[in-house]
Structures are given as C-alpha cells and as structure tokens.
C-alpha positions as CSV (number, residue, x, y, z in Angstrom):
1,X,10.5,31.2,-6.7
2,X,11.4,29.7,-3.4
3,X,15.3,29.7,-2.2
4,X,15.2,25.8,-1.6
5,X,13.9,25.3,-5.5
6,X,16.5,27.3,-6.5
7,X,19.5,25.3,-4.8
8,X,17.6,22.3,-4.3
9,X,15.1,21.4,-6.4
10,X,12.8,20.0,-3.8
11,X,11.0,21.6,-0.9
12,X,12.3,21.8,2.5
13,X,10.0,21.1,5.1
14,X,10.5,25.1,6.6
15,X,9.3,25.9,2.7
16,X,5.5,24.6,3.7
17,X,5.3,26.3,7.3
18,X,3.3,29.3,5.5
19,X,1.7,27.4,3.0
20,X,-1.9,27.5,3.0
21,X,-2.8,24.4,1.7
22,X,-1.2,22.6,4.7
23,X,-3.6,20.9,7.2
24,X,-2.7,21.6,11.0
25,X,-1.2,18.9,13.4
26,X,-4.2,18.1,15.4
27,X,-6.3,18.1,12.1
28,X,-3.8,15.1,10.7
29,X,-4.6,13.4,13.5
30,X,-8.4,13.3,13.1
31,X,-8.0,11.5,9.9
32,X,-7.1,11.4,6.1
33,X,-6.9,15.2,5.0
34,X,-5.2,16.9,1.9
35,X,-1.6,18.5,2.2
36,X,-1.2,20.8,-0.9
37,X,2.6,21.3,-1.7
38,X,2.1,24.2,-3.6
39,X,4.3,27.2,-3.1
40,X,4.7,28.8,-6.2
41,X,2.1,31.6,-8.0
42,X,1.4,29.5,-11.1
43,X,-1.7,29.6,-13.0
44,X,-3.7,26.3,-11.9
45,X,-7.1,25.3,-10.2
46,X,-8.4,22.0,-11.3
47,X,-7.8,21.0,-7.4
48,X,-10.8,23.7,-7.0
49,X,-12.2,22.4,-9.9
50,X,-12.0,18.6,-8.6
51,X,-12.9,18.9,-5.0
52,X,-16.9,18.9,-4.4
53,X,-16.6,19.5,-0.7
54,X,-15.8,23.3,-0.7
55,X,-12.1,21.9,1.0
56,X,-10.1,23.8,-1.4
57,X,-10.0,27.3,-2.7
58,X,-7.9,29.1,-5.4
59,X,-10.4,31.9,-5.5
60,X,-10.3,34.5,-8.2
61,X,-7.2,35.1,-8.8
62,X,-5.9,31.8,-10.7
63,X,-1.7,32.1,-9.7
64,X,-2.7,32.2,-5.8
65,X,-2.2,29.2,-4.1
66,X,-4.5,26.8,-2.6
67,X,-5.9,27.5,0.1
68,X,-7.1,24.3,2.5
69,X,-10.2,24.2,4.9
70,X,-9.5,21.3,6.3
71,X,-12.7,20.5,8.2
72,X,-14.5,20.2,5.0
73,X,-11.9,17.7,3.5
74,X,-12.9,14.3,3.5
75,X,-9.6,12.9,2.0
76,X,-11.3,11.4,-1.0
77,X,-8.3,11.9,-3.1
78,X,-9.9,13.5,-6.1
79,X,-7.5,16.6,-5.7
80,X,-4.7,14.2,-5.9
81,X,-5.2,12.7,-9.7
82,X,-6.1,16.3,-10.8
83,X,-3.3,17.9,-9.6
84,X,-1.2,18.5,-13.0
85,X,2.2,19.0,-10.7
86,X,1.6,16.2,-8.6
87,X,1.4,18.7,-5.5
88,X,-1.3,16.8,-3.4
89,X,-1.1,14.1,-1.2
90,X,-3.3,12.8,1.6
91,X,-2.4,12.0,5.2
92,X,-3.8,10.2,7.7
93,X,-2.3,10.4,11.4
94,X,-5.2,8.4,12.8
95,X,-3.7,5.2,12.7
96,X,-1.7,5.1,15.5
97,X,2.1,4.9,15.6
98,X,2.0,4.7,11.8
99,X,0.4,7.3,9.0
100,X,-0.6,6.6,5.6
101,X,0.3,8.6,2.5
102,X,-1.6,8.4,-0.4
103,X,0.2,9.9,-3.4
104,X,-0.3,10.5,-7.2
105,X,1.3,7.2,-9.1
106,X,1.8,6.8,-12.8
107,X,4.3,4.2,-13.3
108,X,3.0,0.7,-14.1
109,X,2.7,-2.1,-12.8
110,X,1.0,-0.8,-9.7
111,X,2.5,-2.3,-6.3
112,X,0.7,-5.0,-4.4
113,X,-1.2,-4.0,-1.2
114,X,0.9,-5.3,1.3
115,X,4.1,-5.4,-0.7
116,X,7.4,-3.8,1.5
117,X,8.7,-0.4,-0.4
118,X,11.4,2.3,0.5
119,X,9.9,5.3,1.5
120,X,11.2,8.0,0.0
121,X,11.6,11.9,0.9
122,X,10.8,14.8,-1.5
123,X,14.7,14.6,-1.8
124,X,14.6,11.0,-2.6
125,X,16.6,10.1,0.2
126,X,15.4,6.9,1.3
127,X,13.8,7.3,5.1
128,X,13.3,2.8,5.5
129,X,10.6,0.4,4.8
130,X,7.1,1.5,4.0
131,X,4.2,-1.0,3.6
132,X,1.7,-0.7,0.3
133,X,-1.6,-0.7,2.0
134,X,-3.8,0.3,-1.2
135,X,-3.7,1.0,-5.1
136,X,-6.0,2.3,-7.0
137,X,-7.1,3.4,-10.4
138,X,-10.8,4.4,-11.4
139,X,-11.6,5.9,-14.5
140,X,-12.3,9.4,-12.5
141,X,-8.8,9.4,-11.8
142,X,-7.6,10.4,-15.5
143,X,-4.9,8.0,-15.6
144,X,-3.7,9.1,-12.8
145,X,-3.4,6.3,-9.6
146,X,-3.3,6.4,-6.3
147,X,-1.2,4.5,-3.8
148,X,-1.2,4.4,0.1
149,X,1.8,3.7,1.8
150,X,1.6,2.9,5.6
151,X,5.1,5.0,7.1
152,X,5.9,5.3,10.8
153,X,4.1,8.2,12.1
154,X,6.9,10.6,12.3
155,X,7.4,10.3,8.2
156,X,3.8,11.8,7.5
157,X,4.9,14.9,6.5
158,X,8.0,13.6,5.1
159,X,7.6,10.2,2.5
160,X,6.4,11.5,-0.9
161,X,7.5,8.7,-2.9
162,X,8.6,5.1,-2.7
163,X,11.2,2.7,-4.4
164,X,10.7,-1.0,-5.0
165,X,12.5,-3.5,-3.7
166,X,14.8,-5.4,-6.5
167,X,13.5,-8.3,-7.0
C-alpha cells in the first residue's frame, strides 16, 4: 500500500508519477483522454472490460494495474461508470486556459450545466469556483453518472470532486 494512503488517505500527486494509467502532458493537451488513479494491486478489470478501443490494459494478471495507451483513448467515458473504485476520470487540456474533468457522480439531483461549484482536490480542500459544463446518465452507465466540470487549466490533474454552493 502506498505511504500517502497510509497517513493520508488520499493520493498525492508524486503517488501517480509512475502510474501507468496516467496519460502524458502533451497527450492532455490533444484532447479528452483517461487518467486512471489506480495504484494499488487489487483484483479488478472491468475498465478492460468496458473500454472497446484497446486504450486500456490489465493484461493477465488481474491485481496489475491499468495500463493506459493513450493514443487509442477517445475519452468516451465508459471506463469511468465501470470503475467499481471510482479511479477514472477524463481530462481535457484542449480548451484553452481552462480543462474539463469529467468524473464518476452518484449523488442526486445531478447539477445544472452551467451551475458555479467548488472544485475540489482528492483531499477535499477546496481549489475555487468550477463551472458544470455537462451531466449525464445513460442506461450504459450502470447508475453510475458523469459530470464535467470546466477548472482553470492548472487544476486538471488536481479537481476530483466538487461541492455545491448553499443555496
């Protein structure tokens, strides 16, 4: 288990340098893309299982971790709702001096596109303001949802979560 779960309970972002479910820089930039959070050996695959693009590889041995080729990935979001852990997120550095962040959501009501949230780090710190830019459920998703959140660009790797405002 890592050192940060241990003392923390959340990953630092030094925890995901190695990981190989982590899309590059420059490959963020081209466009939405998959960021598996995954750094423990636990049995799981249905990210494999989910993805029909060939993006995502647990291989033989169930308890490695994902393993990300990002040129394949689409950012379609299917690994996202069938992620049992809630490990997946898509980002999309594309966008100019903001990102989105799409992230797993099972809390209703679902926010309004264009309603103003608090970003949120895997801490749950509160980084500032982040704008809903899309929610969705489909019945592919298992129950599982899917909101976008447009953060400034530096919080791509950081915003996991968001708080409503009060209303």
């Amino acid at each position: 288990m890592s050192d940060c779960l241990k003392t923390n309970g959340y990953l630092l972002m030094e925890d995901l340098a190695d990981a190989p479910g982590v899309p590059s820089a420059e490959r963020r930039k081209q466009g939405p893309v998959a960021v598996f959070e995954c750094i423990q050996e636990i049995p799981c695959n249905p990210c494999e299982q989910a993805c029909d693009k060939d993006a995502v590889r647990v291989g033989s041995k169930i308890t490695d971790r994902p393993e990300l080729n990002a040129e394949n990935c689409s950012g379609c979001g299917k690994c996202v709702s069938a992620c049992p852990g809630q490990a997946v997120f898509i980002v999309d550095e594309s966008k100019g001096d903001e990102a989105y962040v799409t992230l797993p959501y099972e809390f209703l009501p679902l926010p309004d596109k264009g309603e103003i949230v608090l970003a949120l780090d895997r801490s749950g710190s509160v980084l500032g303001e982040a704008r809903i830019v899309r929610s969705r459920l489909l019945d592919s998703m298992d129950r599982t949802a899917q909101v976008t959140m447009a953060v400034p660009l530096e919080w791509s790797m950081l915003a996991r979560f968001f708080k409503r405002k009060e209303a």
